[in-house]
matplotlib code that plots the C-alpha trace (Angstrom):
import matplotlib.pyplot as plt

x = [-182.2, -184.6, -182.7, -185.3, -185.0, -187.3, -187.7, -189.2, -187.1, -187.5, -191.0, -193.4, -194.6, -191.1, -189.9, -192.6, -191.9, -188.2, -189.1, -191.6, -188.5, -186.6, -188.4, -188.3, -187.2, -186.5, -186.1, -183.0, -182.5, -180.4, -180.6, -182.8, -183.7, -184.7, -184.3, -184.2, -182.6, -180.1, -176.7, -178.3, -177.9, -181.5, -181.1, -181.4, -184.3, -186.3, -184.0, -186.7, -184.8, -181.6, -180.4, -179.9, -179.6, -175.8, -177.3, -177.0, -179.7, -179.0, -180.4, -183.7, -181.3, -183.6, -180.9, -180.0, -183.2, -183.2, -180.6, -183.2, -185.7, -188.3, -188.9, -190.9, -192.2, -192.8, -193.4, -195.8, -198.6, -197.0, -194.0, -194.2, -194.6, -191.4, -189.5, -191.5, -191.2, -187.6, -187.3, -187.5, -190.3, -188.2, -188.1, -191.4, -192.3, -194.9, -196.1, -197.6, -198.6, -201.9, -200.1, -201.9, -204.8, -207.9, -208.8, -211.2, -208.5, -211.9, -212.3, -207.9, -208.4, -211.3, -209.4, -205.5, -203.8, -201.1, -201.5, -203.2, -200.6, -202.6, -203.7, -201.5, -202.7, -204.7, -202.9, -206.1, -205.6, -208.8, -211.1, -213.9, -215.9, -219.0, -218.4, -217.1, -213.5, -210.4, -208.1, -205.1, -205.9, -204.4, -201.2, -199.2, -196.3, -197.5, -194.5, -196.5, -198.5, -200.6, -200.9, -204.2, -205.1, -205.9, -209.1, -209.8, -208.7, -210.8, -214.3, -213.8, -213.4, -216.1, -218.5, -217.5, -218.7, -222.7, -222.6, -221.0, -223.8, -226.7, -228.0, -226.8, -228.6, -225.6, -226.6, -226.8, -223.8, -222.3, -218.7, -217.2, -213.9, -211.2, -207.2, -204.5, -202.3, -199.3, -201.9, -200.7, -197.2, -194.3, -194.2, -194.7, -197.7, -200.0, -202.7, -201.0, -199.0, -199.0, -200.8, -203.2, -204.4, -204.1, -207.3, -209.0, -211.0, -211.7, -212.7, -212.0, -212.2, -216.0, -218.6, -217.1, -214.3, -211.4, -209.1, -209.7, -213.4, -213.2, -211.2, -213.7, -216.2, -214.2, -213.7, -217.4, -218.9, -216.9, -217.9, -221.8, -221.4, -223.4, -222.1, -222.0, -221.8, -220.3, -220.4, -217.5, -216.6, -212.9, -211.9, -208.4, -208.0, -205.6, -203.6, -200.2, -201.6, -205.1, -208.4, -211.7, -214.3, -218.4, -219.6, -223.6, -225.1, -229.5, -230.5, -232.0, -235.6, -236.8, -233.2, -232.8, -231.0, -230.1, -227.9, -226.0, -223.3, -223.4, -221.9, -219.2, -218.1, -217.6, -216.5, -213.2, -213.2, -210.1, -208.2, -205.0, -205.7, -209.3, -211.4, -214.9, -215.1, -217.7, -221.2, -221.2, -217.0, -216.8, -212.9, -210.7, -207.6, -205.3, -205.7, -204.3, -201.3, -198.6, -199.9, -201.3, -204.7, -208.4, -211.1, -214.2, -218.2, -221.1, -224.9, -228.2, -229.9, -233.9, -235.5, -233.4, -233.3, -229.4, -226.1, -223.5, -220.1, -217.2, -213.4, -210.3, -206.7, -203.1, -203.1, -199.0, -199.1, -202.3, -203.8, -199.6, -196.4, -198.1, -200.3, -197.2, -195.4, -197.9, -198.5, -194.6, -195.2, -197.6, -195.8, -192.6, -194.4, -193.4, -196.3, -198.6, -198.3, -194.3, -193.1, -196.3, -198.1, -202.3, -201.1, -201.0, -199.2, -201.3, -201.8]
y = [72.8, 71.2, 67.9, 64.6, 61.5, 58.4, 55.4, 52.5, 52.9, 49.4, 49.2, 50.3, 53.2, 54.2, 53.4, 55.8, 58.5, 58.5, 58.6, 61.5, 63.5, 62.5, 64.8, 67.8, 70.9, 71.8, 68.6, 66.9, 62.9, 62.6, 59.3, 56.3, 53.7, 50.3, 48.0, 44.6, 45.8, 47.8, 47.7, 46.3, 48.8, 50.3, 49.3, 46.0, 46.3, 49.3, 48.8, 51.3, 54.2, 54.4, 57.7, 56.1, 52.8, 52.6, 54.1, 51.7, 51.8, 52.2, 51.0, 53.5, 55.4, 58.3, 60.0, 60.0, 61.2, 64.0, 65.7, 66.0, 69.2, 66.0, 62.6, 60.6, 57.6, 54.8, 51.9, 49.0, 50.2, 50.5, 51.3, 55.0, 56.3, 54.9, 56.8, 59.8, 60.4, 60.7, 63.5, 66.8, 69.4, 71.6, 68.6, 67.8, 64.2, 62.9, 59.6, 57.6, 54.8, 54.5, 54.9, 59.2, 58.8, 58.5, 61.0, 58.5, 56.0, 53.7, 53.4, 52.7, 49.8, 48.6, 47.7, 47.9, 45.7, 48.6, 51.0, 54.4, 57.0, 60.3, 62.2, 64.2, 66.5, 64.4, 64.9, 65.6, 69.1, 69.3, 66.9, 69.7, 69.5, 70.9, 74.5, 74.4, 74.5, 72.3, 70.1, 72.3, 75.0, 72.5, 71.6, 74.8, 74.8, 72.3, 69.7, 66.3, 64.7, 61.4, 60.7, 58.9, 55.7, 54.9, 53.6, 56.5, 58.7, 57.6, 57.5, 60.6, 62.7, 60.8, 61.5, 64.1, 67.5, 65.7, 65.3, 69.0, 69.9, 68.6, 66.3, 62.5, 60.8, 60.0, 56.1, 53.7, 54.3, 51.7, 51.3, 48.3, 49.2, 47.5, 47.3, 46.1, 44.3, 46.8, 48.1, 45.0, 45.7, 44.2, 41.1, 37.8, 36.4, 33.3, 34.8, 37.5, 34.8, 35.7, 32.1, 33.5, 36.5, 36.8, 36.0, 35.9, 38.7, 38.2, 40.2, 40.6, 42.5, 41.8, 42.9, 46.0, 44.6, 46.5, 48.6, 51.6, 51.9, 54.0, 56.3, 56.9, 57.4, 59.7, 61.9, 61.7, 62.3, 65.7, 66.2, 66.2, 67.4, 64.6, 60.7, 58.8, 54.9, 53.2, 49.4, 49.2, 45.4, 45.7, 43.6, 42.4, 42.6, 41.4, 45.1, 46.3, 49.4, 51.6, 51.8, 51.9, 52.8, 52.6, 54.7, 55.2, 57.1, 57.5, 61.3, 63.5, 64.1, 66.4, 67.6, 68.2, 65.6, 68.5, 70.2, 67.2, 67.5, 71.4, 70.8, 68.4, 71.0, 73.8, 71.7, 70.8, 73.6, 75.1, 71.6, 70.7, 67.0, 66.0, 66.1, 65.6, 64.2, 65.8, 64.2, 60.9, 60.2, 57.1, 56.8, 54.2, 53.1, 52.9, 57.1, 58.0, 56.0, 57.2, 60.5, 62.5, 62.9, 61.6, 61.4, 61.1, 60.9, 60.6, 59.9, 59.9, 56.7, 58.2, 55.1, 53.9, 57.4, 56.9, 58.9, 56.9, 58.1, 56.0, 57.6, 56.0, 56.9, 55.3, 54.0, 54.8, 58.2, 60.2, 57.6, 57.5, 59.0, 61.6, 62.7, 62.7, 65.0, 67.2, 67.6, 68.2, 71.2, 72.8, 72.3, 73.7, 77.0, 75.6, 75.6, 72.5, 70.9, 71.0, 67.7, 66.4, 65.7, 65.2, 63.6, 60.0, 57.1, 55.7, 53.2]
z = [55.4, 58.1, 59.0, 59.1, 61.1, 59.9, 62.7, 61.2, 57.8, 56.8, 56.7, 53.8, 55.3, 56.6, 53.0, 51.6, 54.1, 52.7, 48.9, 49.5, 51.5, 48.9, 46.8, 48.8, 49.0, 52.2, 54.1, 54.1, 55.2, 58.1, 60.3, 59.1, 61.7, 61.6, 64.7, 63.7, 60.2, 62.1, 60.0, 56.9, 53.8, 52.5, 49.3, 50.4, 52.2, 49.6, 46.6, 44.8, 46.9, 44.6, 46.4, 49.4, 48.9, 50.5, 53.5, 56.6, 58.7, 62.4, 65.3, 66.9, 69.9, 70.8, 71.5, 67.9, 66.7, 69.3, 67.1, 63.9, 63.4, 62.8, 63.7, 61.5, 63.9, 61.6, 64.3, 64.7, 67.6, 71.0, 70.4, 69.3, 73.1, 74.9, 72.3, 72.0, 76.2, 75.3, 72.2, 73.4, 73.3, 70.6, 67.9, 65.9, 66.2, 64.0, 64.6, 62.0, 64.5, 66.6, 69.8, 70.2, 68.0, 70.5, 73.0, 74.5, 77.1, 77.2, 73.6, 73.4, 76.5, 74.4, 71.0, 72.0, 74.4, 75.3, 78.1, 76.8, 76.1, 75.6, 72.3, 70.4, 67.7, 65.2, 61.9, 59.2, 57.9, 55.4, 58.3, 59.2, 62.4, 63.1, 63.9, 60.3, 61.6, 59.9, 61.3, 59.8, 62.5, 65.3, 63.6, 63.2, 65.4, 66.8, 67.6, 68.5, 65.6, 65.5, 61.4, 61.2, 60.1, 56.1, 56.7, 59.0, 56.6, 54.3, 55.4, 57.8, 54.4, 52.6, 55.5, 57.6, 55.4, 55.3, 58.8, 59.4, 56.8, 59.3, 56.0, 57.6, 60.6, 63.2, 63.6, 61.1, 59.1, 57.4, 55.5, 53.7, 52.5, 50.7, 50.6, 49.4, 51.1, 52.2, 54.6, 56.8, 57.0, 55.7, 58.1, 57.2, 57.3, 55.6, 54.5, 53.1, 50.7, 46.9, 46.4, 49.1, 48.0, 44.4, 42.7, 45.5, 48.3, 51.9, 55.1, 58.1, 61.5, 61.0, 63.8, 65.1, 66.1, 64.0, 65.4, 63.6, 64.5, 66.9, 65.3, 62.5, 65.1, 66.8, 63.6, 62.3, 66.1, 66.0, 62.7, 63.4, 66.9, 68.4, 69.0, 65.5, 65.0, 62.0, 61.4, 59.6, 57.4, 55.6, 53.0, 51.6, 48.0, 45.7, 45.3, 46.7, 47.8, 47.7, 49.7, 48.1, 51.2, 50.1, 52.9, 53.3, 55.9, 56.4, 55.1, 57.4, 57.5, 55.8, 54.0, 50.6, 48.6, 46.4, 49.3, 49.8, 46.5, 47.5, 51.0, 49.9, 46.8, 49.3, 52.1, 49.8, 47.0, 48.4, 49.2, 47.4, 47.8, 48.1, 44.8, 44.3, 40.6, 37.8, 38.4, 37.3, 37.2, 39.9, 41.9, 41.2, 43.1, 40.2, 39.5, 42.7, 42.6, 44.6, 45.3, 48.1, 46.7, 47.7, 44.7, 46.1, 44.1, 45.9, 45.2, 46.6, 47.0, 47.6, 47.6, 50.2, 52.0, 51.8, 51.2, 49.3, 49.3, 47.4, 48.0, 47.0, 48.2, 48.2, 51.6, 52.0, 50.7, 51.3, 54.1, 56.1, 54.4, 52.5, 55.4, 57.8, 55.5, 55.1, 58.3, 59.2, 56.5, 58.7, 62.1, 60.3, 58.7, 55.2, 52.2, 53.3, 49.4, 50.2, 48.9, 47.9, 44.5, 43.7, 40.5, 40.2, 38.3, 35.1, 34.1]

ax = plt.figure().add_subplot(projection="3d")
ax.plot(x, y, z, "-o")
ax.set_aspect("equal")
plt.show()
């Protein structure tokens, strides 16, 4: 058995990470982590994970971790890097933080207010660039992993196959996207009050200003092979968990609205966990419930000369936990569905 170490335990995407290992075959759950939770039983804290709930969770000692096969990095941004500088090269850290998404340190100083710690691997398997090449070919015994963001996530698969295609125009792409409120963490925080967000929506990071802007640019630019820009408006809605992302990009001159299903259908025939639905079929958050799957439908808006692209996923499987573990599949060698499920919980 390959021996698992989750920092960030307490948290819902640490908390997710556990109940997908849980669940498979070939990982096994050794230390679980949680700094200010140190010494507190998990059942406590996720009393969901019945296996484990006597488990106390200890305090984040790297050199603790260093004894695992893989680290599962579960941390708020900026603190993944300290620990990571301390794990050695032979274990397989896989960060679900932000701390070694961007390759651009300008576009990091720009948005973060920690100093730029370099790029690791980026962590989309089925994200295809512009030579027609997949993320999956970087990660295969590869030991240092940056998960990407759920929004990221997202709208790089809703968008990425018509840039890679040559159909979309690279500027004037626009997403509004919506999620629930787990996205935000499990800290406490006002607006995120039940009384707060129930019955009610609400943006925010409007004007270019969110954090995982450049990220989606960074994806969709190598996806077209020429600089993209995406004005991207999220939205909080009153859910646990999900991301519904409306992405619209201009069509090409001159290129056929016909080709445009046709690329996406080959672009993700062969992948485990992104589906385009039957003509028609729309996604919705609730039929990707816990699982590692995107849906995704798209249209062709000719009056408006536009590409609209709706995806769903869960935002703590498929868009953290679900994407961590399948990435840890492929640095391991192991099957890259390992662990993971594309069926969902109804209703």
């Amino acid at each position: 058995m390959i021996s698992a170490a989750v920092a960030g335990a307490s948290g819902y995407a640490g908390g997710e990470i556990v109940r997908l290992l849980a669940g498979h075959p070939d990982l096994t759950i050794g230390t679980l982590a949680a700094e200010t939770k140190a010494g507190e039983r998990l059942g406590r804290i996720h009393p969901h994970l019945t296996p484990f709930a006597d488990r106390l969770l200890e305090s984040t000692d790297p050199a603790e971790l260093a004894r695992h096969d893989v680290v599962f990095l579960a941390l708020p941004h900026g603190a993944s890097a300290a620990i990571a500088t301390e794990l050695p090269d032979r274990v397989v850290v896989i960060d679900c933080g932000a701390d070694f998404r961007l390759r651009d340190e300008q576009a990091w100083a720009a948005f973060y207010d920690t100093p730029y710690a370099g790029a690791w691997a980026y962590g989309l398997p089925e994200l295809v660039d512009a030579d027609g090449r997949r993320g999956r070919g970087a990660l295969a015994g590869c030991t240092r992993i940056a998960v990407p963001g759920c929004y990221p996530t997202t709208v790089s698969l809703a968008l990425a196959p018509g840039f890679a295609a040559g159909l979309l125009e690279p500027s004037d792409v626009v997403v509004v996207a919506a999620s629930g409120t787990s996205g935000a963490g499990k800290g406490l925080k006002a607006h995120l009050l039940g009384a707060e967000v129930m019955g009610s929506m609400s943006p925010y990071g409007v004007g270019g200003v969110h954090r995982h802007t450049p990220e989606i640019e960074q994806n969709l630019t190598a996806a077209a092979g020429e600089q993209v820009t995406v004005s991207f408006t999220p939205t909080l809605t009153p859910m646990a968990r999900g991301i519904l992302a409306t992405c619209t990009a201009r069509l090409r001159p001159g290129a056929d609205p016909g080709a445009v299903r046709e690329a996406y259908e080959r672009t993700y025939a062969e992948e485990a966990f992104v589906h385009v639905l039957p003509d028609g079929q729309w996604p919705r958050t609730g039929d990707v419930l816990g699982s590692n799957a995107v849906h995704l439908q798209l249209a062709v808006d000719q009056r408006a000369g536009r590409v609209v692209v709706t995806a769903v996923l869960d935002n703590l499987t498929k868009g953290t936990a679900g994407a961590a573990v399948q990435c840890a599949n492929l640095a391991l060698g192991l099957p890259e569905t390992r662990g993971l499920t594309a069926v969902g919980v109804a209703p």
